[in-house]
C-alpha positions in Angstrom: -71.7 139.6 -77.1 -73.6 141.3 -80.2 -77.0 142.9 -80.1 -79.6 143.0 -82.9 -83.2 143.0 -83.4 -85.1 140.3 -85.5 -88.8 141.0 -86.3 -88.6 143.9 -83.6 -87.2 141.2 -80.5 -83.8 141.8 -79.7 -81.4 139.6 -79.5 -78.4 138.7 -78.0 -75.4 136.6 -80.2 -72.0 135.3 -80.3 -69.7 137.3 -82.3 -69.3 134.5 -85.3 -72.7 133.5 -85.5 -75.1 134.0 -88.4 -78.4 135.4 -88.3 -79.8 131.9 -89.4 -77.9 130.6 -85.9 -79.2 133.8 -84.1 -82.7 133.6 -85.0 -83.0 130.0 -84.0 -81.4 130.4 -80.4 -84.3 132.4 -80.2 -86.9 130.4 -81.3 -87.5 132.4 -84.7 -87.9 130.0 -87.3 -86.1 130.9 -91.0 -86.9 128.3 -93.5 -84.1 126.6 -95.7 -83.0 123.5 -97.6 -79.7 123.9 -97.5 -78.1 124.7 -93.9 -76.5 122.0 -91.8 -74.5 122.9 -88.1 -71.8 121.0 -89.3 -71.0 122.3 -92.7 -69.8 125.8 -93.7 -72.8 127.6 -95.1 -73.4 127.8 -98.4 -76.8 129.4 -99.1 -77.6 127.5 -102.5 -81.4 127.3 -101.5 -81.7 130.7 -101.0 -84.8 129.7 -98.5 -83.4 131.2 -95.8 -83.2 134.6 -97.6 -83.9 137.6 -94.8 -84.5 141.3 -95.4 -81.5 143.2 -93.5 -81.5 146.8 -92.3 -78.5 148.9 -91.2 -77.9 153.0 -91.3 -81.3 153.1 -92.9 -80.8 150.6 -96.2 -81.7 147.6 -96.9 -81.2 144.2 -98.9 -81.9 140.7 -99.0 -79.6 138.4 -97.9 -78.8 135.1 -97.2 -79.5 134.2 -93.4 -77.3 131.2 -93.0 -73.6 133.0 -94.4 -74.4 136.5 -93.0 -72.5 137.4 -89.8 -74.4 139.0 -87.2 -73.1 142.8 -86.1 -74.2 145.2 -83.3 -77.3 147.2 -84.7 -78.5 145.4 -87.2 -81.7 145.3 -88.1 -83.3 142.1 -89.5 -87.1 140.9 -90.9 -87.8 137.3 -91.4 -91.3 138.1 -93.1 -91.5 141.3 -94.4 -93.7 141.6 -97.9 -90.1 141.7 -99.6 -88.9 138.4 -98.0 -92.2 136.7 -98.7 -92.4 137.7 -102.3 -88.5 136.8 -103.0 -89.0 133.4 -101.1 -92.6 132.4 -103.3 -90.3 132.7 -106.2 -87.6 130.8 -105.0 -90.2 127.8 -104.3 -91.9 128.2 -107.7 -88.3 127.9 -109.2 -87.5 124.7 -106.8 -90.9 123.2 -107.4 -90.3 123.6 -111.3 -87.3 122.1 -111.0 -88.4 118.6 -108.6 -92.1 118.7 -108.6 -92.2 115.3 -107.2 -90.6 116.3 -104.0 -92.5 116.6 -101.1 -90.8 118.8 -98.9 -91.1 121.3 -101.8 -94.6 120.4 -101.8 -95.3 121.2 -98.4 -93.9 124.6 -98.4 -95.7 125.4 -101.5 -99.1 124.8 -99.7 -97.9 127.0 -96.7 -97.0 129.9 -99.0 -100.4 128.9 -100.4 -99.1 128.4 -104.3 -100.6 125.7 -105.5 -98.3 125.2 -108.8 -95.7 126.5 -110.2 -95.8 129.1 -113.3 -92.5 127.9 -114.7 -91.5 125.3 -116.7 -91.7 121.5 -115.2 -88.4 119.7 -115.6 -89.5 115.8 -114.8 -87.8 113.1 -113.3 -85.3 115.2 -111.2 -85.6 115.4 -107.2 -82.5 116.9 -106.5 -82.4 120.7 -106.0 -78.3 121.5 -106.3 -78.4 122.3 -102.4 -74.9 120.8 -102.3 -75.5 119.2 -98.6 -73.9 116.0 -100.3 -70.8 117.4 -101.9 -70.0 119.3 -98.7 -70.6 116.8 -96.3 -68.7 114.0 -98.8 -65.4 116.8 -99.2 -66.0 118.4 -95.7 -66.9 116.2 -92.9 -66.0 112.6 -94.3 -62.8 113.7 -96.2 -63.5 110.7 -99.0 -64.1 113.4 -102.2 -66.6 111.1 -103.6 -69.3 113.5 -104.9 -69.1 116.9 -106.8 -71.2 119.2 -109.4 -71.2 118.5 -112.9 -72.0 120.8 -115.5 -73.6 124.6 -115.8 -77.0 125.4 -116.1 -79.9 123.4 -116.1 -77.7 120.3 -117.0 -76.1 120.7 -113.8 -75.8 117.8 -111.5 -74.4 116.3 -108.4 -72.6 112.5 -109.6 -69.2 111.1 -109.3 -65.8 111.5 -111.5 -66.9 110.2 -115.2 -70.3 109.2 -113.6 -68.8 105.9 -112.5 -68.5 104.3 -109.5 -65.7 105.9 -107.1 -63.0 104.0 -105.3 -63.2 106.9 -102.7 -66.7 106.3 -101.5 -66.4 104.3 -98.2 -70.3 103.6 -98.7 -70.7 105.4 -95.2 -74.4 106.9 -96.1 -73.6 110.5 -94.8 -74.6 112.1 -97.9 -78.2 110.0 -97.7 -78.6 111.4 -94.6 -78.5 114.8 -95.2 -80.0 115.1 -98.4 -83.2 117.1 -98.0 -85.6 115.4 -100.8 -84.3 111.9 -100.5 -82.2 111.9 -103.9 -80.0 110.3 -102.8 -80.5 105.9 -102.6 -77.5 103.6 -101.4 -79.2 100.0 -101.9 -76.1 98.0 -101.6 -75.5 99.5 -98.3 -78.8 99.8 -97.2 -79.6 96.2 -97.3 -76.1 95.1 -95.7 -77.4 97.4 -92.9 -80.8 95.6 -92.9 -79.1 92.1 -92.6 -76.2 93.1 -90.4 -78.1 94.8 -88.1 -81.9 93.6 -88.4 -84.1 96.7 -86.3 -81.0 97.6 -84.7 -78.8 100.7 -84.9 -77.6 102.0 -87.9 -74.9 104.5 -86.9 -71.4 104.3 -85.9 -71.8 105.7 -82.4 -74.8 104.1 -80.4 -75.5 102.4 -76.8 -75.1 98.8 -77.3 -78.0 97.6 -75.8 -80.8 99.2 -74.3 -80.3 98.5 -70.6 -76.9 98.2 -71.4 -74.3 98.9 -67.8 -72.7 101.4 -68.2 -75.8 102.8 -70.0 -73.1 105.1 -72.2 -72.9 105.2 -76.1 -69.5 103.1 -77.5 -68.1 103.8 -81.2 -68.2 101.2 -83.4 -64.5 101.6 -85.3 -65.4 99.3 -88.1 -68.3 101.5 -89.0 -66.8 104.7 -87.7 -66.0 107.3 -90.1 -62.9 108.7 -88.8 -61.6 105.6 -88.3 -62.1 105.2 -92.3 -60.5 108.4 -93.5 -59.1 110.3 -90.4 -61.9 113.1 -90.9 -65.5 113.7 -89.0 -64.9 113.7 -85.1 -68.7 115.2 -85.6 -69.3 113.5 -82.0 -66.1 115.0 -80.8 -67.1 118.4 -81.5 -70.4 118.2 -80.3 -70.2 116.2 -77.1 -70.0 119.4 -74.0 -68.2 116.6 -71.5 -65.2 116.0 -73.8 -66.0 112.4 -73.7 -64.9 111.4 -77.1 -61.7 109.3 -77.2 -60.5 108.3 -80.7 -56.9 106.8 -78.8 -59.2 105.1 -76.0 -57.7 101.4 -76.7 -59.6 97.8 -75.0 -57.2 97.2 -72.0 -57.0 94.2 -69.7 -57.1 94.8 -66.0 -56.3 91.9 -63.4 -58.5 91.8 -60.6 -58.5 89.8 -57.1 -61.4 88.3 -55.9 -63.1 86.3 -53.1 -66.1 84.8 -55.3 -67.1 84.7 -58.7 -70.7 84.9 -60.2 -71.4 83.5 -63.8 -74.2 85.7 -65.2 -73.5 85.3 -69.0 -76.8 85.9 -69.8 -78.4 83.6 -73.1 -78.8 83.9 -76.6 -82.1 83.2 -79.0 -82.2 80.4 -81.0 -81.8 81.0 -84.7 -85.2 80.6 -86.8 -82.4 80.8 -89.6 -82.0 76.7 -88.9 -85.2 75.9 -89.0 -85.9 76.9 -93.2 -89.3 75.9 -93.5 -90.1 79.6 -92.0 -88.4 81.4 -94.6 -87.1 83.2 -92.2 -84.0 85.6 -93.2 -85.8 84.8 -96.8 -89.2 86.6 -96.8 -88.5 90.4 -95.3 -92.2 90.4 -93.4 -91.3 87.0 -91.2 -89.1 88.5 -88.2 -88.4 87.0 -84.9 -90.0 88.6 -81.3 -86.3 90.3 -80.3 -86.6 92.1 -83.8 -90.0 92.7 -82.7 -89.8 93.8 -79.3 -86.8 96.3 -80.4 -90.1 97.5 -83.3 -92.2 98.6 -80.4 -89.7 100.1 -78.3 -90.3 104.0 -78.5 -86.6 104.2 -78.8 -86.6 101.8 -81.9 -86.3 102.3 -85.4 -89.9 103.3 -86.0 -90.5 105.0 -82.7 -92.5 102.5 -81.0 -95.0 101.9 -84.7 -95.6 98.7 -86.1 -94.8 98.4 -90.0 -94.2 96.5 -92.5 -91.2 96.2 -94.7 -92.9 98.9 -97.0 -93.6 101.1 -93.9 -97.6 100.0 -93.9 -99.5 99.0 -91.1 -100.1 95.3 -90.7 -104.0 94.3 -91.1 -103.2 90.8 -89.4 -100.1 89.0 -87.4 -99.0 85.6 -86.9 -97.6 84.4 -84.0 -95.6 80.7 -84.2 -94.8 79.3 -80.2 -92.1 77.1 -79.4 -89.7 78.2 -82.3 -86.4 76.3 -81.8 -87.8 74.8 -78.2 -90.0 71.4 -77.3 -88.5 70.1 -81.0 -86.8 67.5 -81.6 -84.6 68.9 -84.8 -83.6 71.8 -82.2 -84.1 71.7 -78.5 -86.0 69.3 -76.3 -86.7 71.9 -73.2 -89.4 74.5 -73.0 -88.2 78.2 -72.5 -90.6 79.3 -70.0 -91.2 82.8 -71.0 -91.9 82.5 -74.8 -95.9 82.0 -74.3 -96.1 85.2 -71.7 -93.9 87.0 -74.1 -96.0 86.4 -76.9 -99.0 87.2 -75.4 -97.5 90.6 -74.5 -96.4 91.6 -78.0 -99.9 90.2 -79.2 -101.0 93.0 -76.9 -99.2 95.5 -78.8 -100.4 95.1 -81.9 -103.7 95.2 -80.8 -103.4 98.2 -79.0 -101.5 100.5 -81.5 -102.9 98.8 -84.9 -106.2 97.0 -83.9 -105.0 94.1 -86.5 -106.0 90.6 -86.3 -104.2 88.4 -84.4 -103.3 85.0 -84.4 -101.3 82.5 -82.2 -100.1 79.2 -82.6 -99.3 77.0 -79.6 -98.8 73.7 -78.4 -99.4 74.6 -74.7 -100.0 77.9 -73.1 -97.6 77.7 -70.3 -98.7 80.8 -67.6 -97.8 79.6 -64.2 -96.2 83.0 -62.7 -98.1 85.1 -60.5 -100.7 87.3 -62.3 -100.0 85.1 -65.6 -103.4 83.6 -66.1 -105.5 86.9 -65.9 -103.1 88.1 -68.7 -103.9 85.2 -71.0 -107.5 85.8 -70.0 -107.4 89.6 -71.2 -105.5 88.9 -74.1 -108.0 86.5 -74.9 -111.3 89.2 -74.5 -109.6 91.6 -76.5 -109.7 89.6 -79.4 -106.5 87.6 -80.1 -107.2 84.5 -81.8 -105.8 81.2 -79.9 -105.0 77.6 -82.4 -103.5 74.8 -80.7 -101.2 73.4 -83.1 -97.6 74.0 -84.4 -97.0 76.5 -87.2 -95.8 73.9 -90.0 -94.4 76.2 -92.6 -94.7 79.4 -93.7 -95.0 80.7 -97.7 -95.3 83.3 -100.1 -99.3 84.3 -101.2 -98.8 87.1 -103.4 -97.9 89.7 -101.7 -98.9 88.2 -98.2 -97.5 85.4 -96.2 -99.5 82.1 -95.8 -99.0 80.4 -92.8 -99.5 76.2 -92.4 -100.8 74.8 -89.6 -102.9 72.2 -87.7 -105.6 72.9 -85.6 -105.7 69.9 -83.2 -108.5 71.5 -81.1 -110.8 71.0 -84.9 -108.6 67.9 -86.0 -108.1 69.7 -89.7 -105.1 71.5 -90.7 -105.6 75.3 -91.1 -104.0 77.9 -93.9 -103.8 81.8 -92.3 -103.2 84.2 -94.5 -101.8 87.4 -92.9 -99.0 90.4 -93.4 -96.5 89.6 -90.8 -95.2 86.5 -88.9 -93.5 86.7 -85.8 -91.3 83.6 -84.5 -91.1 83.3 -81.1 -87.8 82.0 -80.5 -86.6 79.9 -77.3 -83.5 80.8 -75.2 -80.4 78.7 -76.1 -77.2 79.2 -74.2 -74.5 81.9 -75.0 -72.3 80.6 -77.6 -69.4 80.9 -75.7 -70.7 79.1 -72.8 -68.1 76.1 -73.4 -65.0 78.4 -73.0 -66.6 80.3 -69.9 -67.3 76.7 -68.6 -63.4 75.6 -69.0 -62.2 79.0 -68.0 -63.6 78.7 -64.3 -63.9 74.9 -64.2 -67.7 74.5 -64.6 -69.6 72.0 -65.6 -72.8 71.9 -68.3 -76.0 69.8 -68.5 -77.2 67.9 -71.5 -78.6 71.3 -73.3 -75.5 73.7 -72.7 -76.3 75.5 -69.7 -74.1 75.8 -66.9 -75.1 73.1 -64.1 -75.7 73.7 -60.4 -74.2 71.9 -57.7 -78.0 70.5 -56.3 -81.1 71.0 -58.3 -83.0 72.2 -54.6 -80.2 72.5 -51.8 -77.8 74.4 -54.0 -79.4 76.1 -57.3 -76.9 78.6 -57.4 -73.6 77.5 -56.8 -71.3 75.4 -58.9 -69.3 72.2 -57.9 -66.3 74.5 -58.1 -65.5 76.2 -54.7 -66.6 80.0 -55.0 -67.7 80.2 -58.3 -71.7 81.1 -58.4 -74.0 80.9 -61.4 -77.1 83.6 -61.5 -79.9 84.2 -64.2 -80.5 82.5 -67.8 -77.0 81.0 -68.2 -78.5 78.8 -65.4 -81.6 77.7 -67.3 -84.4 79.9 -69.1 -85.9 81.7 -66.6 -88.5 84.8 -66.6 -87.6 87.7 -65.4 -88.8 87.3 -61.7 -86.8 84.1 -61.4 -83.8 85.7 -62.9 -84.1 88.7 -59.7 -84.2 86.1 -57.4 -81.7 83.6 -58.4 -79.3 86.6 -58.9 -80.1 87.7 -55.3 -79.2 84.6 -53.6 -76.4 84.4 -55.6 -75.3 87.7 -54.6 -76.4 86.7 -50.8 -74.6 83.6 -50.7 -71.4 85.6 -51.8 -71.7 87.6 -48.9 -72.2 85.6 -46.7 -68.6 83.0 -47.8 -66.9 86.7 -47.9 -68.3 87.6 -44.4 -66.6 84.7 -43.0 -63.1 85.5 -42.8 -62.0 81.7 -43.8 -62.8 79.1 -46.6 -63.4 75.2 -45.1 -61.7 72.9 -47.1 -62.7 69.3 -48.0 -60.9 66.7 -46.0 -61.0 64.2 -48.4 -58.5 65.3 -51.0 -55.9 64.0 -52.9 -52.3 64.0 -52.3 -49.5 63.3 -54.7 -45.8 61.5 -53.5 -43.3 63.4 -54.7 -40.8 60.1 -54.4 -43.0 57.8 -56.8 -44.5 61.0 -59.3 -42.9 60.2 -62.7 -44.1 63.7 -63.8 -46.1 62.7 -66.7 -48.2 65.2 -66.1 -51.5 63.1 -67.3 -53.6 64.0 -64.0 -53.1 67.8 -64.8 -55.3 67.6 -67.9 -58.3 65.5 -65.8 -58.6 67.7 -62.7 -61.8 70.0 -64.0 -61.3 72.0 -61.2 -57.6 73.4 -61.9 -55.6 72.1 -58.7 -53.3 70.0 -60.3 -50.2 72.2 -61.1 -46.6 71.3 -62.1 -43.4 72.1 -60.6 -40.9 72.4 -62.9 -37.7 72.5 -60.4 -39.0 69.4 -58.9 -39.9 68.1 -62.3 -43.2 66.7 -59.9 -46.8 67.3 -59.8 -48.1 69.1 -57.0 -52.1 69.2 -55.7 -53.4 72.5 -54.2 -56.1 71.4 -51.4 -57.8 74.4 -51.1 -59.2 73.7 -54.8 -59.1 69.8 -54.5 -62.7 68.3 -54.5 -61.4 64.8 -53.7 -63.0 63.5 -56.9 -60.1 60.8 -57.5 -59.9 61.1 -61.2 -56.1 62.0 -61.3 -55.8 58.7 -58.8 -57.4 56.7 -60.4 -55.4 57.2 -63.7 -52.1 58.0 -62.5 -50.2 55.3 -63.9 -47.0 55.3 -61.0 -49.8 55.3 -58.3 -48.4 58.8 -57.5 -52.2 60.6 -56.3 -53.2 59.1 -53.4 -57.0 60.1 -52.7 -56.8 60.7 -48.8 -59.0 58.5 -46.2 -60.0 56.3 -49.6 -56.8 54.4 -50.5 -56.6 51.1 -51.5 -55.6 49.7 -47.8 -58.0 51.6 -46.3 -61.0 50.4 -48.6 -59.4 46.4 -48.3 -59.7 46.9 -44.8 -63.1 48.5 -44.2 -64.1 45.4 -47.3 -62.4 43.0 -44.4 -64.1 44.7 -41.4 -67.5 43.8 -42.9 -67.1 40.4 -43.8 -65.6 40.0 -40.3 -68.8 40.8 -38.6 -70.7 37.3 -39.3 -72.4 35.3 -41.7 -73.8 36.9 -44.8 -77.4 38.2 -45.0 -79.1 36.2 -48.1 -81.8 37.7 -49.5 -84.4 35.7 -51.0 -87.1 36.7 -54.0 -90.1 37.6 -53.8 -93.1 35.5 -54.3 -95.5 36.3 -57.1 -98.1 39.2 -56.0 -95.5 40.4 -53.2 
């Protein structure tokens, strides 16, 4: 350990550190432009400039590339420093006037302009943060200096573009002034990943389980060049994996529960919202990631341009009770509408409008919700949002009001689509996978609607949540609970009861055309290939009698339902006496 003394408080630092690294361990603060952890230091600002004392003489040096030693002495604001460092800004601010960090420190040194020269039209300040970072930490050798003097300038080989940039934004994102724009890659962000992360290393989601960050490799650096490992470095746990490949592991279980989860429907199908077209029409998940705290703006609602709305637009029922998408309501749009409407009242005071068709609250506490929403000023018009189109620089929204009987035109900033819940798109393979069946609109189908809302017509296999049905949060809990309880409770018991009536297959009279295999939906038809015969496990059997009825050698038998069994029970009832006629009724009953 070295010992030192900055602006009279000593201080204790690893041998290797700077005094810039020093100094902020400490919670001294050295201005500079130029210093980044990462990045061997450079000190081309000259910001961080410090007045250093040892064996009685001093000089100014550069904080960030001098190494601390045992006895030194160091002032961060002696009359010296501040004199050297009011120059250095004057030069800077000469140089990129337009550039507000430079601004900023110009008021706190209290110059107000700069006695040199202006130079217009430049904002970067030679710092070198994006030729380092470019050469050092991303290894592509994109970016370097060009020229002496005052012509010099940061720009690639021949001041065309460079097959070595991998378009990765690292040098963006260090730049100090904001020289540096990529708007190729900034808009392929935007679309790819609408309000969502931006970075190569993030957690998926935010209640994601494990709640851990993942790498993504297609936007990872390393992965690009072989260089970076910036999170390897960093992380204190020696987390980071760059071998860690997606394995396979085979598991045996008891039960299974389906809990897939849902998707939103696509406002991208329905084109007379623009949406995907005009950059202020978003739908409520890009939303609801907007106000998140941990979102891109930190919990603010903006615009496109970064402003704050004056007035919102919320359209109901997109992609649900329609009959060019889906016929079935989505239970929680209207509640989740209402909520974000909240929002933008609270943290922008805007004006608010919704658009319904009906205001569907029926959970507990919902009604008083809509009735608060309502007193705080949200504007309520029952009628479906028609279309949505450009007015100037605004959105107009179309729209009837059926509560006046006159269609309505609201002009407003933003327009939020609140989309309905459509089922995963891969529910079809899940459903084939583990022998499950769908209803009419995709989602996995219960065995009973009231007797057995959680369990599928496939023995042990449960379904829980939204791939269900849409469902609202509290519904989700509790169908997942009795899932979960029901589970126990067929574990608990030591032993499965089979169905009785199953079928069987004769080995003597199979042909082994295997046609039955490729009916059975629940997977207990296998085939023997010694045997060169088709063989029926009972356990899985459900007795339906597809495979018997379409075996064409009358192989499958369906147990206690074959064809002399059905002749007789058919004989046994017209055995018993005459025939009961039953005659029409009269007119009026």
């Amino acid at each position: 350990m070295i010992s030192l003394t900055i602006d009279d408080q000593l201080v204790v630092a690893h041998e290797g550190q700077t005094i810039l690294q020093a100094a902020r361990a400490f919670g001294i603060e050295i201005p500079t432009l130029c210093y980044h952890e990462a990045l061997s230091p450079y000190g081309a600002c000259r910001l961080c400039i410090v007045e250093v004392s040892r064996r009685g003489r001093s000089k100014l040096q550069a904080s960030c590339s001098h190494p601390v030693e045992d006895g030194l002495v160091v002032s961060t604001r002696s009359p010296r420093v501040l004199r050297a460092r009011r120059m250095i800004v004057e030069l800077l601010l000469a140089r990129c006037p337009e550039v507000s960090v430079l601004q900023c420190l110009a008021r706190e040194m209290g110059i107000d302009r700069s006695r040199f020269r202006t130079l217009e039209g430049s904002n970067c300040i030679l710092c070198g943060l994006c030729v380092r970072m470019c050469d050092e930490v991303v290894g592509a050798h994109a970016i370097s200096f060009v020229g002496r003097g005052t012509t010099r300038e940061v720009t690639t080989p021949f001041r065309i573009k460079a097959d070595e940039c991998i378009a990765c934004g690292a040098c963006a994102r260090v730049c100090p002034t904001g020289a540096i724009h990529l708007p190729g890659v900034e808009q392929a962000v935007a679309k790819a990943l609408p309000l969502g992360p931006t970075t190569a290393i993030h957690v998926p989601f935010l209640q994601a389980v494990p709640n851990v960050p993942a790498i993504d490799r297609s936007a990872c650096i390393h992965f690009k060049t072989g260089e970076c490992r910036l999170c390897e470095r960093s992380c204190d746990q020696h987390a980071i994996d760059y071998e860690m490949q997606p394995e396979y592991v085979d598991v045996d279980v008891g039960a299974v529960i389906l809990a897939t989860g849902h998707d939103f429907f696509d406002a991208r199908l329905l084109p007379q919202y623009n949406y995907g077209v005009f950059p202020n029409v978003i739908d409520s998940t890009e939303f609801e990631r907007m106000c998140n705290a941990a979102g891109p703006t930190g919990g603010a609602i903006r615009l496109a341009d970064g402003s704050t709305p004056r007035s919102v637009c919320f359209i109901h029922c997109v992609g649900c009770r329609d009959s060019h998408a889906n016929s079935y309501c989505s239970r929680l749009c209207c509640m989740h509408a209402m909520k974000q409407a909240h929002l933008v009242k609270e943290r922008t005071g805007a004006d608010v409008y919704e658009l319904y068709i009906d205001i569907r609250a029926g959970g507990k506490g919902y009604e008083e919700f809509y009735e608060r929403v309502q007193r705080e000023g949200v504007i309520f018009i029952r009628g479906r949002g028609a279309e949505v189109m450009r007015d100037g620089e605004r959105l107009a929204v179309k729209a009837e009001d059926t509560g006046l009987g006159r269609p309505v035109t609201l002009t407003v900033d933003m327009v939020v689509l609140v989309t309905g819940l459509t089922p995963q798109s891969d529910a079809d393979q899940v459903a084939q996978t583990f022998h499950v069946t769908r209803d009419k609109d995709g989602f996995f189908l219960e065995a009973h609607p009231k007797l057995r809302p959680f369990e599928s017509n496939t023995e042990g296999i449960y379904i829980a949540g939204t791939c269900h049905g849409p469902k609202d949060i509290p519904d989700t809990v509790a169908h997942a609970n009795a899932a979960a309880a029901d589970v126990l409770a067929l574990l608990g018991k030591g032993e499965v009861t089979v169905e009785a009536a199953t079928v069987e297959i004769d080995p003597n009279r199979c042909a082994g055309c295997k046609s039955c295999i490729g009916l059975c939906a629940y997977g207990a038809i296998t085939f023997d290939p010694a045997q060169k015969v088709s063989r029926v496990d009972s356990t899985l059997c459900k007795g339906c009698g597809v495979c018997a009825a379409a075996c064409p050698s009358g192989a499958a038998i369906a147990r206690h339902f074959t064809d002399e069994q059905i002749l007789a029970e058919i004989e046994a009832v017209l055995a018993e006496g005459e025939p009961v006629v039953v005659a029409p009724l009269s007119e009026g009953g």
